[in-house]
Structures are given as structure tokens and as C-alpha cells.
ROROTI-80209 format. One record per residue (C-alpha): x, y, z; residue number from 0. Coordinates in Angstrom, 3 decimals, padded with zeros to 6 digits. Layout:
{X=X, Y=Y, Z=Z, resi=NUM}
...
***
This chain:
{X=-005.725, Y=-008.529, Z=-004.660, resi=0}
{X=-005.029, Y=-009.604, Z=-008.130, resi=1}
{X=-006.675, Y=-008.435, Z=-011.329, resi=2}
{X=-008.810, Y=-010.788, Z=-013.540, resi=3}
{X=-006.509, Y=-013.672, Z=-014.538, resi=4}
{X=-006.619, Y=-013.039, Z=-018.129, resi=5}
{X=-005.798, Y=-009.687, Z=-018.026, resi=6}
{X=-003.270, Y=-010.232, Z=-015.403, resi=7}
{X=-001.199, Y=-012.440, Z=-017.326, resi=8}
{X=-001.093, Y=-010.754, Z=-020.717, resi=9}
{X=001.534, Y=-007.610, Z=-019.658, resi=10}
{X=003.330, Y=-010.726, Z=-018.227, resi=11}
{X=003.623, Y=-012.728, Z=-021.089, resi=12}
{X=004.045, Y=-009.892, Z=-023.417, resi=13}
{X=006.903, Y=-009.262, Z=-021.505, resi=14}
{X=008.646, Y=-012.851, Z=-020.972, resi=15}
{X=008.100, Y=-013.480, Z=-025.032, resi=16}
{X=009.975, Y=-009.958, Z=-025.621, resi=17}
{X=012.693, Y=-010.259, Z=-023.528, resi=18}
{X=013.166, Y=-013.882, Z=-024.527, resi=19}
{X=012.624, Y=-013.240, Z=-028.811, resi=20}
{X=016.050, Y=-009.988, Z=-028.154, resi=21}
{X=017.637, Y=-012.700, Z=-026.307, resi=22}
{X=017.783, Y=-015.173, Z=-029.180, resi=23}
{X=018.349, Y=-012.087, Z=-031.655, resi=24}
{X=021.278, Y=-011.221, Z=-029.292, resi=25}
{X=022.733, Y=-014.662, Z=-030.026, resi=26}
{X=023.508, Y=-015.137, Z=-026.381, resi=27}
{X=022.464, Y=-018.119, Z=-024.628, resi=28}
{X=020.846, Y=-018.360, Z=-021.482, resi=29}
{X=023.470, Y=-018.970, Z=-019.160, resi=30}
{X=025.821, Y=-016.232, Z=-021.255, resi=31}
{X=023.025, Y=-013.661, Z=-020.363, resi=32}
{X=022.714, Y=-014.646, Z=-017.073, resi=33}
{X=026.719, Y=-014.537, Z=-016.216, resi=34}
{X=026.653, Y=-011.045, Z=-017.856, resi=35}
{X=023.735, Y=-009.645, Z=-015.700, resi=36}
{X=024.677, Y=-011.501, Z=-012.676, resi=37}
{X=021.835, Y=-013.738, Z=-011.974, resi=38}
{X=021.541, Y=-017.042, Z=-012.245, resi=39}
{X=020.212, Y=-019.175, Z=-015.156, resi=40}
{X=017.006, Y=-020.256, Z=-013.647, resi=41}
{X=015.987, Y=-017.092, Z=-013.181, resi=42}
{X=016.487, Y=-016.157, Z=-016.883, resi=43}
{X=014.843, Y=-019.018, Z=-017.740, resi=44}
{X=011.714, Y=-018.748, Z=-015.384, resi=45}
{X=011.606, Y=-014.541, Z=-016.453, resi=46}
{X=011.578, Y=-015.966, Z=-020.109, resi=47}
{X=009.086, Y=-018.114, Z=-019.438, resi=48}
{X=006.772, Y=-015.975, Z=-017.392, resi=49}
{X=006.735, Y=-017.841, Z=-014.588, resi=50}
{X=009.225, Y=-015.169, Z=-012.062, resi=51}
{X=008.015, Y=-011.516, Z=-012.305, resi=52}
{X=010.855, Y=-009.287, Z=-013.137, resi=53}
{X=011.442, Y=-005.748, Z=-011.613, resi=54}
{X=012.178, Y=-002.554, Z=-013.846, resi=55}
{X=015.525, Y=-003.016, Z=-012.382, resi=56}
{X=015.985, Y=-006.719, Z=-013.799, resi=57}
{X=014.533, Y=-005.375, Z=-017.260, resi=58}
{X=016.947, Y=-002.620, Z=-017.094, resi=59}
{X=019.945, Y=-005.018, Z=-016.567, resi=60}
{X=018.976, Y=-007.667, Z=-019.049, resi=61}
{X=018.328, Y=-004.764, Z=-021.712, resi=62}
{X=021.792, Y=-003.285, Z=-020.465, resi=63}
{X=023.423, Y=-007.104, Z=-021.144, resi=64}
{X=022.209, Y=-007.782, Z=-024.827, resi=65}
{X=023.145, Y=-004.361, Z=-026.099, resi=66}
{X=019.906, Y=-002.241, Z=-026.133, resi=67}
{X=020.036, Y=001.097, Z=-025.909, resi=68}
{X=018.508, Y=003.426, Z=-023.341, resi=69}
{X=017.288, Y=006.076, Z=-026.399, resi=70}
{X=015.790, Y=002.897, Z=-027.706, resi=71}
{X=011.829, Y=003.317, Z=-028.007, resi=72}
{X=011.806, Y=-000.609, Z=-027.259, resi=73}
{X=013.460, Y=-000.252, Z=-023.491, resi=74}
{X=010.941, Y=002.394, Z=-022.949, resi=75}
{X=007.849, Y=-000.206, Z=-024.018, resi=76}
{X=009.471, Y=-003.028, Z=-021.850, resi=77}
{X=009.984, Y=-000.820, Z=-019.204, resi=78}
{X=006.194, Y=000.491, Z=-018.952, resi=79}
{X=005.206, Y=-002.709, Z=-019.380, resi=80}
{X=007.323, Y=-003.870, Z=-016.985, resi=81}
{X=005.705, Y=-001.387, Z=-014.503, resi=82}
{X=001.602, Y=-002.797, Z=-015.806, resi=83}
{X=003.174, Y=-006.262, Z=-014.785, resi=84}
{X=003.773, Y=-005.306, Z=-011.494, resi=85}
{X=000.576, Y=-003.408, Z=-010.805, resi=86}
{X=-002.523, Y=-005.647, Z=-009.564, resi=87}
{X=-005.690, Y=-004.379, Z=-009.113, resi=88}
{X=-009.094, Y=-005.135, Z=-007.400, resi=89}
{X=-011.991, Y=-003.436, Z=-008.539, resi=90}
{X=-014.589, Y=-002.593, Z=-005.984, resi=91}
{X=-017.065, Y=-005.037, Z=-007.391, resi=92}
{X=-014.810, Y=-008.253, Z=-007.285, resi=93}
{X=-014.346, Y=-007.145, Z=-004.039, resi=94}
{X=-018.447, Y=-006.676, Z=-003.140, resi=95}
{X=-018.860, Y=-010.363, Z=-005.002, resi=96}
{X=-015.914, Y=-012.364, Z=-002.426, resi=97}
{X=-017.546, Y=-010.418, Z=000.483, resi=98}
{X=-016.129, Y=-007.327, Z=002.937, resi=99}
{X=-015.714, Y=-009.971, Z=005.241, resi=100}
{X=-012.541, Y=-011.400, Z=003.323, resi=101}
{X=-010.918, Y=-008.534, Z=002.151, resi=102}
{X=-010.608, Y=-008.198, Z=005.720, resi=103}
{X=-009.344, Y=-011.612, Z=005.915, resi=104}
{X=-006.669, Y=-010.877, Z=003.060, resi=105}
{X=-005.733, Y=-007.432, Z=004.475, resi=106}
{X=-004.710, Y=-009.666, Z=008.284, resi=107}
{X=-002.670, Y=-011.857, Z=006.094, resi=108}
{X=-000.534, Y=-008.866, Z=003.973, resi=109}
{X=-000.540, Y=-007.917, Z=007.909, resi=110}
{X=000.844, Y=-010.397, Z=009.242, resi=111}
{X=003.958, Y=-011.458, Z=006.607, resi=112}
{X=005.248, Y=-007.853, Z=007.512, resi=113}
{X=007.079, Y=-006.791, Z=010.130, resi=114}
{X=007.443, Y=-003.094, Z=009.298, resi=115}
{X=004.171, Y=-001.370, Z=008.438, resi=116}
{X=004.365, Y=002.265, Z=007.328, resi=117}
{X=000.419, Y=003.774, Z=006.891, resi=118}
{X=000.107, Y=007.718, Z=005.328, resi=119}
{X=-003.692, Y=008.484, Z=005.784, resi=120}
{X=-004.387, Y=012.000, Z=004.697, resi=121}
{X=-008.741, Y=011.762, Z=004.594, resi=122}
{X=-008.892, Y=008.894, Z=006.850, resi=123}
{X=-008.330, Y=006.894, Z=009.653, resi=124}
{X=-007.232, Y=003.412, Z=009.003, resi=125}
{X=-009.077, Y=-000.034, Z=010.318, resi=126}
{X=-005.915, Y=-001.071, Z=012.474, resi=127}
{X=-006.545, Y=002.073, Z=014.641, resi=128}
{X=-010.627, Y=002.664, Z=014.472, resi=129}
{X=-012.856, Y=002.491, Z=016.961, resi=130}
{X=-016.066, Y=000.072, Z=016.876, resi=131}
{X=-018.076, Y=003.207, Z=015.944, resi=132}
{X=-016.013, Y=004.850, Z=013.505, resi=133}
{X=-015.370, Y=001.471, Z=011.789, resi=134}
{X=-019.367, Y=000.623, Z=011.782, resi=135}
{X=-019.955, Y=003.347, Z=010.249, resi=136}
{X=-016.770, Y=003.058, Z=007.321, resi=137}
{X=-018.270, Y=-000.215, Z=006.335, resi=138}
{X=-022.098, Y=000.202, Z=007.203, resi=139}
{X=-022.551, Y=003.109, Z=004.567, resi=140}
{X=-023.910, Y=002.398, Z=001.522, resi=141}
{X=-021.052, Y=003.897, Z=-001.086, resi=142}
{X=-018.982, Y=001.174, Z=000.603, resi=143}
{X=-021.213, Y=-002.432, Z=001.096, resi=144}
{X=-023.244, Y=-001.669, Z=-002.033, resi=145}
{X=-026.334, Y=-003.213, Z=000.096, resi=146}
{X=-023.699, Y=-006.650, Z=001.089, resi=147}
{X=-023.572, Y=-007.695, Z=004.741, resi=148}
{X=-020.925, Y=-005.275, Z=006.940, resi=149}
{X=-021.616, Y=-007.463, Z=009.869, resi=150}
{X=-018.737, Y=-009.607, Z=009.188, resi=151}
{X=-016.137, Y=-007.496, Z=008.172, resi=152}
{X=-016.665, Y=-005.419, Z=011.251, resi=153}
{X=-015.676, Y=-008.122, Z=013.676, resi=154}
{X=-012.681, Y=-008.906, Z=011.423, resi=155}
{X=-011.490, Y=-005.995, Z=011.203, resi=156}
{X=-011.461, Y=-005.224, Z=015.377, resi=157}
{X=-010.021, Y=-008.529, Z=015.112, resi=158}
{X=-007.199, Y=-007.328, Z=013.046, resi=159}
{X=-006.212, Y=-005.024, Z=015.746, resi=160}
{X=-004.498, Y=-007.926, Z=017.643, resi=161}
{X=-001.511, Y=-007.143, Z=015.062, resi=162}
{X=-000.705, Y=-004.000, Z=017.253, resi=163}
{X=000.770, Y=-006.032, Z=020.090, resi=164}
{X=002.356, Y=-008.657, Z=018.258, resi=165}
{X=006.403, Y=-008.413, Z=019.084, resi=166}
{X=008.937, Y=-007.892, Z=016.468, resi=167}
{X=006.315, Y=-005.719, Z=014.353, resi=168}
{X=006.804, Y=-002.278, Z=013.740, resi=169}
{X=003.655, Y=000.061, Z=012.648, resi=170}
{X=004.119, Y=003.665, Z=011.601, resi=171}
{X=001.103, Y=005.678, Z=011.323, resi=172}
{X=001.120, Y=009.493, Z=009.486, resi=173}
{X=-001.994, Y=011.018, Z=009.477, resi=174}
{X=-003.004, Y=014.221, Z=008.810, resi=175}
{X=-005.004, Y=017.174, Z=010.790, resi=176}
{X=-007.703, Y=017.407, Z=008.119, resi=177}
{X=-008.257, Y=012.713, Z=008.352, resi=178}
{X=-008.848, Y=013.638, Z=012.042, resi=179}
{X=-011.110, Y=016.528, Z=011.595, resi=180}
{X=-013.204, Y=014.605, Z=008.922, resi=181}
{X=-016.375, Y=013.929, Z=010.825, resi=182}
{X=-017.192, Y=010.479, Z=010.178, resi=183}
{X=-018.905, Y=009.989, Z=013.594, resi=184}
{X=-021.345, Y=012.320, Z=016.265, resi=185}
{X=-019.092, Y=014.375, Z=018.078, resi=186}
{X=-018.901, Y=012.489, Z=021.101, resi=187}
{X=-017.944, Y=009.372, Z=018.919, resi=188}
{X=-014.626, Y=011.370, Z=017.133, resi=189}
{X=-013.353, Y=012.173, Z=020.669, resi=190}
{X=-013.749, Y=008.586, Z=022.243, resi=191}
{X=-011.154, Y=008.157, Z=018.691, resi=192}
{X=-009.260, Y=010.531, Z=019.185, resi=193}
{X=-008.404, Y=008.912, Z=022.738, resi=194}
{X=-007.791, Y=005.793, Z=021.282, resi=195}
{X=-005.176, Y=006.965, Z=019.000, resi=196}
{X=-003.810, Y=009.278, Z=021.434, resi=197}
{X=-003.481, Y=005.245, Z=023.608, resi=198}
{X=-002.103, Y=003.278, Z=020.737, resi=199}
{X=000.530, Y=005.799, Z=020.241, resi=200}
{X=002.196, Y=004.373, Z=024.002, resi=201}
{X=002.396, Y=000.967, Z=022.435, resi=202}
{X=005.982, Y=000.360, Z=022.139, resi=203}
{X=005.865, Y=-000.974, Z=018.379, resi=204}
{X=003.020, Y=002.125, Z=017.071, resi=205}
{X=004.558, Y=005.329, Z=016.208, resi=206}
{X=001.665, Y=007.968, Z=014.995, resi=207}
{X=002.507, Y=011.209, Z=014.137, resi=208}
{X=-000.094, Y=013.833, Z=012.733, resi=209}
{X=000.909, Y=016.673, Z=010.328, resi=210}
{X=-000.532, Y=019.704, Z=011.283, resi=211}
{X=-002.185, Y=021.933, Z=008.987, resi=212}
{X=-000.216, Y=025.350, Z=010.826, resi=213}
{X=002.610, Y=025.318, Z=009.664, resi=214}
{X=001.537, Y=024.738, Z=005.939, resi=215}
{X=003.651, Y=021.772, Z=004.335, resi=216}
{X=004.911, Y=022.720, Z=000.545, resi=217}
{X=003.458, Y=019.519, Z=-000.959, resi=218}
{X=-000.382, Y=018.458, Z=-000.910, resi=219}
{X=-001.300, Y=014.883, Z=-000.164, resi=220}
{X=-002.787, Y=013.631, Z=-003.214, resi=221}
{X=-003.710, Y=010.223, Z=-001.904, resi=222}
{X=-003.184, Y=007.523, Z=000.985, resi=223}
{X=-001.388, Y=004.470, Z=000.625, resi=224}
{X=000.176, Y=001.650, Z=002.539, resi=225}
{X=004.261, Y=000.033, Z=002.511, resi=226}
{X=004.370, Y=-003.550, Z=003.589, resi=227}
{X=008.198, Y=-003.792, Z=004.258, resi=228}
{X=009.970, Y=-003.045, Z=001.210, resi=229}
{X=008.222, Y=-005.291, Z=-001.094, resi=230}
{X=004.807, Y=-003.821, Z=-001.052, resi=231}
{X=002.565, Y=-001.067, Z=-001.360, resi=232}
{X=-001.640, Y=-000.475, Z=-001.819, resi=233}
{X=-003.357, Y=002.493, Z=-002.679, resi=234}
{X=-006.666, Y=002.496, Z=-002.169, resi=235}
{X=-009.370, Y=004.298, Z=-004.734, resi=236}
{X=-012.678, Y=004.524, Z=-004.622, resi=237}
{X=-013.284, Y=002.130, Z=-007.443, resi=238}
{X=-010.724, Y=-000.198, Z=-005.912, resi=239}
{X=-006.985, Y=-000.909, Z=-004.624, resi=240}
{X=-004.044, Y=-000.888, Z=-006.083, resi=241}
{X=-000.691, Y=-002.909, Z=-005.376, resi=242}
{X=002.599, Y=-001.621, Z=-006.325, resi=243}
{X=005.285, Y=-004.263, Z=-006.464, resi=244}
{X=007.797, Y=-002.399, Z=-008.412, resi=245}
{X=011.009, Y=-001.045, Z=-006.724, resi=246}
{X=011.132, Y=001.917, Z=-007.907, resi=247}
{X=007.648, Y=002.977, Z=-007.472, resi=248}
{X=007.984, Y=001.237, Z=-003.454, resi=249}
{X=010.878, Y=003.718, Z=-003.080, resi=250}
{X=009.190, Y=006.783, Z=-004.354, resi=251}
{X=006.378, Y=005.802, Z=-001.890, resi=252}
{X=008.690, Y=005.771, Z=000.851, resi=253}
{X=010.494, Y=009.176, Z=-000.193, resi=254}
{X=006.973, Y=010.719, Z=-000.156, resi=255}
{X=006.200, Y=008.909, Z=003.202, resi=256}
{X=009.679, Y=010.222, Z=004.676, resi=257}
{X=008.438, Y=013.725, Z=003.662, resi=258}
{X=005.446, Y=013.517, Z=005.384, resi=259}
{X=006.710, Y=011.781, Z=008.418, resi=260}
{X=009.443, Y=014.604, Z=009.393, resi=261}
{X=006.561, Y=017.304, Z=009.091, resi=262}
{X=004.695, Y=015.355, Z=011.424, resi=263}
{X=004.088, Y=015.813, Z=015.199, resi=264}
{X=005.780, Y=012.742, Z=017.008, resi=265}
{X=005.505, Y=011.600, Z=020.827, resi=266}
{X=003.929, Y=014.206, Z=023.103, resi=267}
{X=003.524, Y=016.997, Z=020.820, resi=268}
{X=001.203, Y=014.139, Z=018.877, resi=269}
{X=-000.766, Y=012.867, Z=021.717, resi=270}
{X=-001.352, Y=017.347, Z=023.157, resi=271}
{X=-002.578, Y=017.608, Z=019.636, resi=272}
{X=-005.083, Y=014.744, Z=019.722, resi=273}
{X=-006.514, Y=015.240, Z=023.829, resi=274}
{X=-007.078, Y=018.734, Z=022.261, resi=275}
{X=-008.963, Y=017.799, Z=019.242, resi=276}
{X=-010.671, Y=014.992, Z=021.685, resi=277}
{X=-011.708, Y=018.144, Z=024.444, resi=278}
{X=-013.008, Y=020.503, Z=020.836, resi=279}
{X=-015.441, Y=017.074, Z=019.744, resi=280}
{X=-016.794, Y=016.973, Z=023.177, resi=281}
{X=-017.210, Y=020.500, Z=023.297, resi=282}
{X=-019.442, Y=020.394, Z=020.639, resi=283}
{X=-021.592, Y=017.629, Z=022.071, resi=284}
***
């Protein structure tokens, strides 16, 4: 989930040659700055020399060290740049040209090096907790494969599933009323989903809760997105996915998440709201 390399690495560089060039204007050597900031030399050195990624709190600390100040319009350029350098993203067609098939294979390994998973889905439901039919038709439709094989990334993505009963993984799962009324599938097809959330939710490591659209919540959900421990987070777009790697924007993703989450149905009140939605599809069958 990287951009093209070349663009990739220019914020990067750009950002390793600046912080290095108000170094050497600072007069301070290496291991000076680095006993003023609190890290060690080696990680000055491999930030100067673009070879360890800072965070915006690193930047902020090294700019904080040699004497910059905040009004400065130069902290403010390292700092957004600092934020570019932590964003990667994937456009849809890079993704069409390696095949569905492994992005599926990528998304079980992000999966798998995390042991707490936190999902907000606000227009969908998410592969991990799909059903065969809801997930052939996510990846069979044609504003999705672009006329590429789905075949694959089907079976990959059931196999995914496995994750769920893993021990010593957590998975937290917000969605909202309106991602379970979307009507993907037939009506008889929703419900058998419906049921299978309403199941995954008794799996000791899933907690799904559902925000309901009565009581209104004071915020709209602008888009879905996905926190892989606290190091981590995608957004998916239509033209492609995002991944957020900077602290700060990791914690405002979990602050939104946390909103969400304690407006949410939990437990019971979750599963009554999802065999009732599940009895309303069949009813219309």
C-alpha cells in the first residue's frame, strides 16, 4: 500500500535534507542534537539521511532542540510535510494491475501483525464479517474489478475470516444502521448477514456495536476507516486507500472512533437490533 516510489520518496527526502541543512546552520552536531531531544544518535543520523521516517512529534522536538520557532513559517512547511511523508497511497488502478486477489493477500498480512483491530463502517460492511453473497457481489460488480478476475479475491477474502478466532486478537467492529440497511444483496441474502453478524458478535475476541439512527448522534460520519493497533490506520476511497502513519492523525482517528463506539448499541441490545433487521429483510422476501 505504498505510493509510486518516486513520488513516495521525494516528501521524504525533502524532509531529511531540511532537517539535516538547520542542523548544520544550528552548529550542533549530531550527537549534541540528539542528547538535547532525547534520542539517540542513530536515529538522527538515519532521520537525516532518510532512511527512518520521523513522526510530527519527532519534527516537533528536533525543531524545538535547534531553536526554531513555532510562529516560524518553516516549522509549519516541515510539519505538513512531515504529515505527506507519512501518508501512502494506492490508487485503484495499481491496485486493478497487482490483482484483487493480493490486496486481499496484503490486507491478511496488516491483519495478522495486529492484535487490536478497531473497524468504523458507516456505508458498509467489512470483508472480515461478509457473507459469501454479500462479498460476491462487493467484488463481482463492475465499479470495483474494472472487468479483472473477482474469483480469487473472493476465496481470500472468506479465507481471511480465520483471523476472527485467532487468540490474543482483539476486533472491534462499529457500524452503523444506515451500512446495514444499504441493500447490497436480495432480501433474503441481507438477513442470512444480518445473522451472521448477529453470530460473530458471541465470539469472545469480536465486539460489534451498531449506532442507531433514533436517537440522532450530533456528528455525521463522513467516511470509514480502519486502526491497526496504534501504529496504523486506512481509509478507503473510491479512487483508492489511504494509510495514515502519523500519531497525531492515528489519535484523532481513535477520538472519532471512541465517539462513535459509546453511541453504539453493544451486547444484546446489538444482536435485538440485528434479528430485527434480519425478520424486516425476510419480510420483504
Amino acid at each position: 500500500m505504498t505510493l509510486e516510489p518516486d513520488r513516495a520518496q521525494q516528501p521524504r527526502s525533502e524532509l531529511a535534507e531540511a532537517l539535516r541543512t538547520l542542523r548544520r546552520a544550528s552548529g550542533l552536531t549530531g550527537a549534541r542534537l540528539a542528547a538535547r531531544v532525547g534520542m539517540s544518535q542513530a536515529k538522527i543520523s538515519k532521520i537525516e539521511n532518510g532512511r527512518v521516517l520521523p513522526s510530527a512529534l519527532d519534527v516537533e522536538r528536533i525543531l524545538d532542540a535547534l531553536g526554531v520557532q513555532p510562529q516560524d513559517e518553516e516549522v509549519t512547511r516541515l510539519l505538513e510535510l512531515t504529515r505527506v511523508a507519512n501518508t501512502d497511497y494506492q490508487g485503484f488502478r495499481a491496485a486493478l494491475q497487482r490483482g484483487l486477489g493480493e490486496t486481499q493477500r496484503d490486507l491478511a498480512a496488516i491483519e495478522a501483525s495486529a492484535a487490536t483491530i478497531r473497524y468504523f463502517l458507516p456505508c458498509m460492511i467489512t470483508g472480515l464479517l461478509q457473507t459469501p453473497d454479500y462479498a460476491r457481489q462487493t467484488l463481482s460488480h463492475p465499479l470495483v474489478n474494472r472487468g479483472a478476475g473477482w474469483e480469487t479475491a473472493l476465496a481470500r477474502r472468506l479465507e481471511r475470516q480465520a483471523v476472527l478466532y485467532e487468540e490474543g486478537k482483539r476486533f472491534v467492529f462499529v457500524l452503523t444502521e444506515a451500512a446495514l440497511r444499504w441493500p447490497l444483496c436480495r432480501p433474503q441474502a441481507m438477513a442470512v448477514q444480518m445473522d451472521r453478524i448477529a453470530s460473530l458478535s458471541e465470539l469472545p475476541s469480536v465486539d460489534i456495536r451498531v449506532v442507531p439512527a433514533d436517537p440522532p448522534v450530533p456528528s455525521g460520519p463522513l467516511n470509514g476507516f480502519t486502526v491497526y493497533d496504534d501504529r496504523l490506520v486506512t481509509v478507503e476511497v473510491f479512487t483508492g486507500k489511504l494509510a495514515l502513519r502519523d500519531p497525531k492523525d492515528i489519535s484523532y482517528s481513535m477520538e472519532i472512533f471512541a465517539f462513535f463506539h459509546e453511541r453504539a448499541l453493544a451486547g444484546e441490545n446489538a444482536r435485538s437490533f440485528l434479528c430485527e433487521l434480519a425478520q424486516e429483510y425476510r419480510n420483504r422476501t
